[in-house]
C-alpha positions in Angstrom: 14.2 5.3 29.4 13.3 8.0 31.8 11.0 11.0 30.5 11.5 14.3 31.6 9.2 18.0 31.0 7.6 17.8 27.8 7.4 14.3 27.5 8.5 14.2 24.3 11.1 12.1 22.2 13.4 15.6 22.9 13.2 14.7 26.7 15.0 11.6 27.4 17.8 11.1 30.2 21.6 10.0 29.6 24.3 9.2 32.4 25.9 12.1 33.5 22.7 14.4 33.4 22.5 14.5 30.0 18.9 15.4 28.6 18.4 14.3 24.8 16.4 16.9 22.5 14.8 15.0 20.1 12.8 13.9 17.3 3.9 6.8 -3.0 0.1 7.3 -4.2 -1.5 10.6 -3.6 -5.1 10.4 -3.2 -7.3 7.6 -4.0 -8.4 7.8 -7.7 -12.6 8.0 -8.5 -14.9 10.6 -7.1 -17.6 9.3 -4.5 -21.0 10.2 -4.7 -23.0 12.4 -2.5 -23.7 11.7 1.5 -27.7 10.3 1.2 -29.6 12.4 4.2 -30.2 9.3 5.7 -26.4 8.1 6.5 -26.4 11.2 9.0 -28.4 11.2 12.1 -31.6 13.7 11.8 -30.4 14.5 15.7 -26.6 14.6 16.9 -25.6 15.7 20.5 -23.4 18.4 20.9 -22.8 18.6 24.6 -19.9 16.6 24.4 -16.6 17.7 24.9 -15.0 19.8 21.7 -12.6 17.0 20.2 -10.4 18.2 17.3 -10.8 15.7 14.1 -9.1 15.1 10.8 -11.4 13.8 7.5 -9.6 12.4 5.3 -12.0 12.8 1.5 -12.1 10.2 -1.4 -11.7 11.4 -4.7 -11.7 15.2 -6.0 -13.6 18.7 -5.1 -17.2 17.2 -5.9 -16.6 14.6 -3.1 -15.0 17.2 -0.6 -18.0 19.3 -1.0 -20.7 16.6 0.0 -18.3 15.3 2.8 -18.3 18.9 3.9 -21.8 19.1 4.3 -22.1 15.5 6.1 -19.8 17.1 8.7 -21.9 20.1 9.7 -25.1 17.7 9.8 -23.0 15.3 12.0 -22.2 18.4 14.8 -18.9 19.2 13.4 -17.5 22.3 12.5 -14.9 22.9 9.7 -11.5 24.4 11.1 -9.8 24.5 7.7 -9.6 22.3 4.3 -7.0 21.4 2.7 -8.5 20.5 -0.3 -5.1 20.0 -2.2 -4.4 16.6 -0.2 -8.3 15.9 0.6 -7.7 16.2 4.3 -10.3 18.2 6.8 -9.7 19.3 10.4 -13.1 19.7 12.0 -14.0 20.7 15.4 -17.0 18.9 17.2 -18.7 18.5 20.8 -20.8 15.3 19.3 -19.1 12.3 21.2 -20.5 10.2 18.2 -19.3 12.3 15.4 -16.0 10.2 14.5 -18.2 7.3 14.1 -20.8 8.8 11.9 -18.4 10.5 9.9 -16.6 7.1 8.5 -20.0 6.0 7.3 -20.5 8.4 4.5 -19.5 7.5 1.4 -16.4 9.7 0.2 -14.8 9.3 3.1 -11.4 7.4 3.5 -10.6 7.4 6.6 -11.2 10.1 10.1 -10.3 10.3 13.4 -9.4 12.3 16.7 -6.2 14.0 16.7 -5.6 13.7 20.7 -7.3 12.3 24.0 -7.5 15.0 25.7 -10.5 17.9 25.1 -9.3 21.2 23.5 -8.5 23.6 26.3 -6.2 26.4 26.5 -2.9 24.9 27.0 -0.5 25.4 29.6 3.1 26.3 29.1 5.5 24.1 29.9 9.1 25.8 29.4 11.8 23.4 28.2 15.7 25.3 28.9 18.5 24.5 26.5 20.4 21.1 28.0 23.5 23.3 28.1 24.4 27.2 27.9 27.3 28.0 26.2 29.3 29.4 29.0 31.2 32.8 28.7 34.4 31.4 29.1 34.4 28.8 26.4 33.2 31.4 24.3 36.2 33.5 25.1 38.4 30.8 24.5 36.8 29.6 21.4 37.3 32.9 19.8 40.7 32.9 20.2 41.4 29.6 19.0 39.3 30.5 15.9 41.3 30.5 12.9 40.9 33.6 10.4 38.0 32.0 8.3 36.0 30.9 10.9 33.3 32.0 12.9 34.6 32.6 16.5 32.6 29.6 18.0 33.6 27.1 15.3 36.3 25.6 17.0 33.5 24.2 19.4 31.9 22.3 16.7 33.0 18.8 16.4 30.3 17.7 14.0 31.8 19.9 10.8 34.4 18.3 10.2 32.7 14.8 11.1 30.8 15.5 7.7 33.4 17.4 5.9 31.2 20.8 6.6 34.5 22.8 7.4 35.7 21.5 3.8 32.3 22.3 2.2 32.7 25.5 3.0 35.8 26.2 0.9 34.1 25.3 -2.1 30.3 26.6 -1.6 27.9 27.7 1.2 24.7 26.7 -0.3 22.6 28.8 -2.4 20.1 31.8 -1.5 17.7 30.2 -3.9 17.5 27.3 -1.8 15.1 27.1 1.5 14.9 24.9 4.8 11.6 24.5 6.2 12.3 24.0 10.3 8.5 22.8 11.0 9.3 22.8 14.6 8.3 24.5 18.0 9.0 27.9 16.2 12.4 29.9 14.9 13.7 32.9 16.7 14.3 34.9 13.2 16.0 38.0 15.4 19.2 35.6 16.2 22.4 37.5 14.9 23.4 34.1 13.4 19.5 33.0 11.7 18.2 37.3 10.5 20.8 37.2 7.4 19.7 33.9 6.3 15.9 34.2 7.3 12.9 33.5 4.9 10.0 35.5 6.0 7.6 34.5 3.2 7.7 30.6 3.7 7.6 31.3 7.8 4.1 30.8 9.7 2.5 29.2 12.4 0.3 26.6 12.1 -0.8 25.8 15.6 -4.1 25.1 15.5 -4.0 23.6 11.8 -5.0 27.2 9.9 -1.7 29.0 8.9 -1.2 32.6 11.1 0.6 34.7 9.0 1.1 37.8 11.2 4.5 39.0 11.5 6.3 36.7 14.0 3.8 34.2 14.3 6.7 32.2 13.6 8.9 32.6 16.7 8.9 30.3 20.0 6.7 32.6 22.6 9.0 33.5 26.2 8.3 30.5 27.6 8.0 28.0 24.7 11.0 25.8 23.8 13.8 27.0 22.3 13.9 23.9 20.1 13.2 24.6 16.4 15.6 27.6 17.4 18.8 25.4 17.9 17.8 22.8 14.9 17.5 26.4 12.9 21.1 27.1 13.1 22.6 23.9 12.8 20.7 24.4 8.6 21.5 28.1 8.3 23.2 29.6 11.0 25.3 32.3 9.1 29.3 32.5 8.3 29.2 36.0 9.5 31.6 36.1 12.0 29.3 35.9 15.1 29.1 32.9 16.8 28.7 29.4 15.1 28.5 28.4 11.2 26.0 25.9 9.9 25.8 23.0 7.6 25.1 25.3 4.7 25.2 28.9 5.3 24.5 30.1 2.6 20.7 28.9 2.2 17.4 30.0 3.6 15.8 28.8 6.6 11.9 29.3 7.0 10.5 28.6 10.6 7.1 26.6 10.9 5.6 26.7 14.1 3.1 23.6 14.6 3.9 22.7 18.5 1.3 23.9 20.9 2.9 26.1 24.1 2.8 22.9 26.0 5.0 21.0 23.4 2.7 19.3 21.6 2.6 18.3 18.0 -0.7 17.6 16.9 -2.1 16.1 13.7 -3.8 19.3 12.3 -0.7 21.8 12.6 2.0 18.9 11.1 -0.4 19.0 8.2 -0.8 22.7 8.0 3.1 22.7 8.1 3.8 20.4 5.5 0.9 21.9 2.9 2.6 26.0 3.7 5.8 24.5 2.9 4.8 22.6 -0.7 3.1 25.7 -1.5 5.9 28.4 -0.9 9.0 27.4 -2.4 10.9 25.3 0.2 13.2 22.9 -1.1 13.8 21.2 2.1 12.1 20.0 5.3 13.1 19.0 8.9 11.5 17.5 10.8 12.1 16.5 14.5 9.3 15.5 16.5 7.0 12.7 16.2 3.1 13.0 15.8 1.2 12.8 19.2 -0.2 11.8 20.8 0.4 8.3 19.7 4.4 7.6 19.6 3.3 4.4 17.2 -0.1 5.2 14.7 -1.6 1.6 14.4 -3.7 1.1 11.5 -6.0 -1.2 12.9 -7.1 1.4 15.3 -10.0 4.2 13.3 -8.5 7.1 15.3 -4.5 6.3 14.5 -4.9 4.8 10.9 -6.5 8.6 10.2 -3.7 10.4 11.5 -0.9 8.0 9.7 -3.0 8.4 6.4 -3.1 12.6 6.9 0.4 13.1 7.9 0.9 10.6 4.6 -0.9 12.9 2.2 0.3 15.7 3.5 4.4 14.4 3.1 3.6 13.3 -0.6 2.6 16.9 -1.3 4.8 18.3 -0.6 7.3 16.2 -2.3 5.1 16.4 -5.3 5.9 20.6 -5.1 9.9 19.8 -5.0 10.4 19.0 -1.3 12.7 16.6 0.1 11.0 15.4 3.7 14.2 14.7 6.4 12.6 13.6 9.6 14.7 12.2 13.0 14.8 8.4 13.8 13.8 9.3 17.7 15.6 8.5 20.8 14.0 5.5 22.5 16.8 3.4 21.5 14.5 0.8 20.2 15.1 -1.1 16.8 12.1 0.3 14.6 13.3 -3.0 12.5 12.3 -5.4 15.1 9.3 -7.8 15.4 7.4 -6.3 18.0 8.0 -3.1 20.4 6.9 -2.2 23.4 5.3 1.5 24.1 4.7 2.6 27.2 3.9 6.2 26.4 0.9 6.3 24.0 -1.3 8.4 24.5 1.0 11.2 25.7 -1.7 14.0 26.3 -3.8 12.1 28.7 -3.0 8.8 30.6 -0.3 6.5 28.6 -0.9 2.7 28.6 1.4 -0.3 27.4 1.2 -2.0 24.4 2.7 -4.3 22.6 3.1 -3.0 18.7 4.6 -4.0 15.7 6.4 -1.2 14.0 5.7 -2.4 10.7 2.2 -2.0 10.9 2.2 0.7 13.8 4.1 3.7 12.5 6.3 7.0 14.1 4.9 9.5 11.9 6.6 11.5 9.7 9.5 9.8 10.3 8.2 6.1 8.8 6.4 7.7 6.4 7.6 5.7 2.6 9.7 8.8 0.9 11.0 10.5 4.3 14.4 10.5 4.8 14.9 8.9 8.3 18.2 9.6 10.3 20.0 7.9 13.2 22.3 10.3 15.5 26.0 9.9 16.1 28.4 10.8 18.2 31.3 12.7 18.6 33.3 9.4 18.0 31.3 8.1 15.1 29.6 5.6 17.1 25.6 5.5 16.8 24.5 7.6 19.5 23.4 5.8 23.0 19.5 7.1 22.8 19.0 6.9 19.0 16.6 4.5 17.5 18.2 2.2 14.5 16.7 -0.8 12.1 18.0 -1.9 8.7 15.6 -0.7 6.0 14.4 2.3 8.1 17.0 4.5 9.0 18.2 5.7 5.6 21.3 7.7 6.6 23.1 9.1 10.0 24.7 12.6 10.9 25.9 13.9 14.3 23.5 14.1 17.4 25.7 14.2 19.9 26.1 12.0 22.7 27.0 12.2 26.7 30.5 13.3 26.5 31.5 10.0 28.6 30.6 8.2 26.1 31.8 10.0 23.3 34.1 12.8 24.4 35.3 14.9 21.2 38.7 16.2 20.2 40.0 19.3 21.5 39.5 22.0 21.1 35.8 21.5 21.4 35.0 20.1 24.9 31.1 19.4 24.8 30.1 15.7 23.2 26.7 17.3 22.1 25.5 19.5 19.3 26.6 23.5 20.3 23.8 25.7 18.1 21.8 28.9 18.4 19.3 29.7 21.0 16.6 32.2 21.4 17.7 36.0 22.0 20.6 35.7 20.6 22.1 32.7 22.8 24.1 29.1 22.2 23.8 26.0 23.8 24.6 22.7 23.6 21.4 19.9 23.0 22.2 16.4 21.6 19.3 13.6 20.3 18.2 12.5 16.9 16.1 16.2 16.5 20.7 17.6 16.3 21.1 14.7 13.7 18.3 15.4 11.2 19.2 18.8 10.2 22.5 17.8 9.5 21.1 15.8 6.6 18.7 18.9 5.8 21.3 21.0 5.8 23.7 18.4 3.6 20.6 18.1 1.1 20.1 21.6 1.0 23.8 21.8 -0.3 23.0 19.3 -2.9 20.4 21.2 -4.1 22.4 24.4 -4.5 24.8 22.7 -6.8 21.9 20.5 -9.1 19.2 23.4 -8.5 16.8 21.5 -11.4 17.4 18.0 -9.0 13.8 17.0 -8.3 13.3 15.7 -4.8 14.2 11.6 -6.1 17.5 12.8 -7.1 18.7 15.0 -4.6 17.8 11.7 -1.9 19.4 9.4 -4.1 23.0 11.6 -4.6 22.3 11.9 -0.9 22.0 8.3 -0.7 24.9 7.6 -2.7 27.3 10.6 -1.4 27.4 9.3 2.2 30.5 7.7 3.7 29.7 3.8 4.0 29.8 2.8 7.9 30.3 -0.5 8.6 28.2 -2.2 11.9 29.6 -1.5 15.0 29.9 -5.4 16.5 29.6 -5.4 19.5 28.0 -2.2 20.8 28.8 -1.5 24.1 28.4 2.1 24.8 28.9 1.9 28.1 31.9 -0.1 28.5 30.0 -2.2 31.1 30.3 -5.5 28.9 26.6 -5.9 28.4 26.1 -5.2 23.7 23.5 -2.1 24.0 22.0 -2.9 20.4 22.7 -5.8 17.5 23.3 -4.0 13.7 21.8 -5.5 11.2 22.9 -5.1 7.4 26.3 -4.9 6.0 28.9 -1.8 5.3 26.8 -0.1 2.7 23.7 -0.6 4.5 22.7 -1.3 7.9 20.5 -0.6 10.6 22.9 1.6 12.6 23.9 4.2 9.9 21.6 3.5 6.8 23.5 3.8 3.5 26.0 5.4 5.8 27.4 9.1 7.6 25.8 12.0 5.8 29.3 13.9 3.4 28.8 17.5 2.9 32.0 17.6 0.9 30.4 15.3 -1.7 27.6 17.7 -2.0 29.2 20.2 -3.3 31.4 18.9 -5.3 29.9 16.1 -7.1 
């Protein structure tokens, strides 16, 4: 697996030049007493380099407070606290602090969020895979049939969950929002502004929500990501350009990647807390933490970072969220044994370990509670790139694949996912980051038609509402007679596909 640009699980490289775009217990019961004077050093050096931290607090307000104060005498500064969930982002240039923090009573757990200092970052542009060309637009339009936008015909992956038959029936409901906690949402797009929610869209680079008006939008030379996974979710039936999985629902952008492409700790759990708290019904979520691709719990550092991303999930689930997150594109089997990771830590210089993905975890995506989804393509086949395991991929949707592989049927000529861009573009991107909102968009149609569903139900109709996929034995991608991957589980429920191909029709009618 070759990594390109951001160095993320959206960067990965296919034959054929084919770049992939990626990818319950609340808090512990009992307040803690007070921090004694003496578990804090009377002296703390602060000529370290600034690290960014998370605290996560024991027990209720009371404890928080005292924790709070044990921070500032231990050289750290607090960013923001998110009381609700127990979890504090400080700020500190004592090399030590991380250390002395974790021995004050009242707190669980705390640890770095990255490797690498805090320094302005550098932007690292990352261009769609494919640009809709003017020619298959022109061609698209005319093959369009009178109740269909004109670049429909392009988009192999509605009908492959019944989207196109959806659609007769219901587009989703206005009272329901999408979440895209992403690298930021070009609201302005013709095909996202009719469908846009301004009030649950933010930024949280930085882990303290920026509310100013477009804080919320990828920057000119930011990635156009969180864009493209917006209109697969929402992209309008309006008669310009394409139609997503349910048009008819809101989509919310929520920035927390850093220019450079990075998600960090403190801005997933900004995103996740802004959602619970304003309404959204429905997250996505493709990207995996860094800068750790597998959070270890035996490490101090990673077990904080798996146990704030964990609090922060719940919540939101708790406020009526249903968390989907994408299985990631390393083709590895998040089932097996052991795995090997070669690119942990990404923001400095990665090592390799061995890990076992039971105990180390891709956060949000193995998260108990998220919905995690492998990618197919255009044939139905698991996608080449996408990771699989029997028990953690809960359900699959289209990703998109190299068109080798997979080519689809005419008249759409493109094997990956064809979606909106920034400025008002389309372009093609495939990886498990296409797949995911598929399911986001599919559960935000379930929630249109039971709008009292809680989060339990709508996963378990979603569950129950996809189209059982048996194993595909052997897997051979390729062709080249070497099997690519071994399925595990039987029709109903395997490592390949979950509980099975994600069935918008089902939504809405059942």
């Amino acid at each position: 697996m070759a990594h390109l640009g951001s160095r993320r699980r959206r960067a990965l490289a296919l034959p054929a030049g084919l770049a992939l775009t990626a990818s319950l217990g609340f808090l512990p019961a009992g307040a803690a007493s007070a921090a004694p004077v003496d578990e804090v050093p009377a002296a703390v050096r602060t000529d370290g380099p600034k690290m960014s931290y998370v605290v996560n607090v024991k027990g209720g307000h009371g404890t928080a407070k005292a924790v709070k104060k044990a921070i500032a005498q231990a050289g750290g500064t607090v960013v923001v606290a998110y009381d609700q969930i127990g979890v504090v982002v400080v700020h500190s240039q004592n090399p030590a602090f991380a250390d002395t923090i974790r021995s004050v009573r009242g707190v669980e757990s705390a640890g770095a969020t990255r490797t690498k200092p805090l320094a302005p970052a550098a932007d690292m542009a990352i261009d769609s895979e494919r640009p809709l060309t003017a020619e298959e637009a022109k061609k698209s339009a005319g093959q369009a049939a009178s109740d269909q936008d004109p670049l429909e015909p392009l988009q192999w992956d509605l009908p492959a969950i019944k989207a196109d038959k959806a659609h007769e029936k219901s587009l989703g409901s206005k009272k329901v929002t999408v979440a895209v906690i992403d690298t930021g949402v070009d609201d302005t797009h013709p095909d996202l502004a009719p469908n846009f929610d301004r009030k649950a869209s933010v930024s949280c680079v930085g882990g303290v929500p920026d509310t100013a008006d477009g804080a919320w939008r990828p920057g000119p030379d930011e990635s156009d990501h969180g864009t493209h996974v917006a209109g697969t979710i929402a992209a309008a039936k309006n008669g310009v350009g394409i139609t997503g999985i349910a048009p008819g629902v809101k989509v919310s952008g929520i920035k927390v990647s850093q220019p450079d492409g990075f998600f960090y700790t403190e801005a997933v759990v900004c995103g996740f807390v802004w959602a619970a708290e304003h309404g959204v019904d429905v997250t996505n979520n493709s990207y995996y933490t860094d800068p750790w691709l597998f959070n270890c719990k035996n490490d101090e550092d990673q077990k904080a970072l798996v146990d704030a991303v964990a609090r922060a999930t719940r919540y939101a689930e708790r406020k009526g969220a249903v968390n989907v997150a994408a299985a990631g594109n390393s083709r590895m089997d998040l089932a097996a044994d052991e795995l090997t990771d070669t690119s942990s830590p990404n923001d400095t210089t990665p090592g390799e370990r061995v890990i076992n993905p039971r105990e180390c975890l891709d956060i949000p995506t193995q998260i108990p509670g998220v919905v995690t989804v492998s990618a197919l393509g255009a044939k139905g086949l698991k996608s080449s790139y996408s990771n699989y395991g029997h028990g953690v991929v809960d359900i699959s949707a289209p990703g998109g694949d190299s068109t080798r592989y997979q080519a689809p049927d005419a008249p759409a000529v493109d094997g990956r996912i064809l979606s909106t861009l920034p400025g008002g573009g389309y372009g093609y991107k495939a990886g498990t980051s296409m797949a995911s909102p598929h399911v986001a968009g599919v559960a935000a149609l379930i929630k249109s038609t039971h709008p009292y569903a809680p989060p339990a139900l709508v996963k378990g109709l979603l569950y129950a509402q996809a189209d059982d996929t048996a194993c595909t034995d052997p897997y051979d991608i390729d062709g080249n007679g070497t099997v690519d991957a071994v399925c595990e589980g039987g029709e109903r429920d395997n490592g390949f596909y979950g509980t099975g191909v994600t069935d918008a029709l089902d939504a809405v009618r059942r």
